[in-house]
C-alpha positions in Angstrom: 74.4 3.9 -89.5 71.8 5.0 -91.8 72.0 8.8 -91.3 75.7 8.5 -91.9 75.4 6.8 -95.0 72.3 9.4 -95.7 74.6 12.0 -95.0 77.5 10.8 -97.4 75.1 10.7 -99.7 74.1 14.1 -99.5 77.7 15.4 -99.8 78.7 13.5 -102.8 75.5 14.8 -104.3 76.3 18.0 -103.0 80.2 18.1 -104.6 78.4 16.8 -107.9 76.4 19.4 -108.1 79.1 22.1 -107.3 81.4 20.4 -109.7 78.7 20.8 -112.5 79.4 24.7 -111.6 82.9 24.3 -112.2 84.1 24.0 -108.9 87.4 23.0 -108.6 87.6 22.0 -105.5 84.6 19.8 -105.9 85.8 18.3 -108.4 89.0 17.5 -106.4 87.0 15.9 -103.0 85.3 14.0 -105.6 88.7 12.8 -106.9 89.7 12.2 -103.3 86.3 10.1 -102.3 87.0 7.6 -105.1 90.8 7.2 -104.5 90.1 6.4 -101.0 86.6 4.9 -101.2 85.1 7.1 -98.8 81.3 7.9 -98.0 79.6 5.1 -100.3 81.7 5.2 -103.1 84.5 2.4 -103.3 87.3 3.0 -104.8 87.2 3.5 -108.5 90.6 5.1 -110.0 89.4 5.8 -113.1 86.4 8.1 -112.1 89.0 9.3 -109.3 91.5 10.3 -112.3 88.6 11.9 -114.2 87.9 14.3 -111.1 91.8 15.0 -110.7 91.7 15.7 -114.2 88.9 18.3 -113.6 90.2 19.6 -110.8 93.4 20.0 -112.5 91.7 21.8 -115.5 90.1 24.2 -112.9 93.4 24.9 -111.6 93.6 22.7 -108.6 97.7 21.7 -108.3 96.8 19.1 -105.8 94.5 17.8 -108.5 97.3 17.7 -111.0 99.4 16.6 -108.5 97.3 13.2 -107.6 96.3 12.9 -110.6 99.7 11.6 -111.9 100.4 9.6 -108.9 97.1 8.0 -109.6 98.1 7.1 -113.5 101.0 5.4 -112.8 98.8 3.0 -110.5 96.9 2.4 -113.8 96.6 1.1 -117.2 96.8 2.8 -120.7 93.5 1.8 -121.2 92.2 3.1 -117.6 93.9 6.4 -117.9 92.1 7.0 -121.7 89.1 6.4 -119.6 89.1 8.7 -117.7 90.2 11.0 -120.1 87.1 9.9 -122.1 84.9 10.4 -119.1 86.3 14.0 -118.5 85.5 15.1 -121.6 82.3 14.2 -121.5 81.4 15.4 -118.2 82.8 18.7 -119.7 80.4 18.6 -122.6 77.4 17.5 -120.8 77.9 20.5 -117.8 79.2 23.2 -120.6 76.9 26.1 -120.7 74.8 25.9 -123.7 76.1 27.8 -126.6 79.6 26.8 -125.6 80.4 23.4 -126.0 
């Protein structure tokens, strides 16, 4: 049980770190792992609609796609969220010089 949870750690450290590069499909099994609480993650909609959002911006349609099913399972507030967490994951991974 360890080395599995060991392991699904590794690969949501791993998609972090590709997302970071701008990965869009990262950014869109990231989306998936917290929509369906999978690995060690449980399921959190909001960061799951932040890394639709991403995925989305990176050109992912099944990132846009789930994405909007997912906001219409949320709140207002949930959905600005995300979109407040987006941002900021854009501005803190932007290469320097321009964000």
């Amino acid at each position: 049980m360890a080395n599995s949870m060991g392991t699904a750690r590794f690969l949501m450290e791993s998609r972090i770190a590709d997302a970071a590069c701008g990965n869009a499909q990262a950014c869109y099994e990231l989306g998936i792992a917290y929509s369906c609480g999978t690995g060690e993650v449980d399921v959190d909609l909001v960061a799951a609609h932040k890394w639709f959002n991403l995925a989305a911006l990176g050109g992912s349609e099944e990132g846009q796609a789930l994405r909007a099913e997912i906001a219409g399972e949320m709140t207002a507030r949930q959905v600005a969220e995300a979109q407040r967490q987006a941002r900021a994951w854009l501005a803190e991974t932007a290469p320097r010089g321009t964000a």
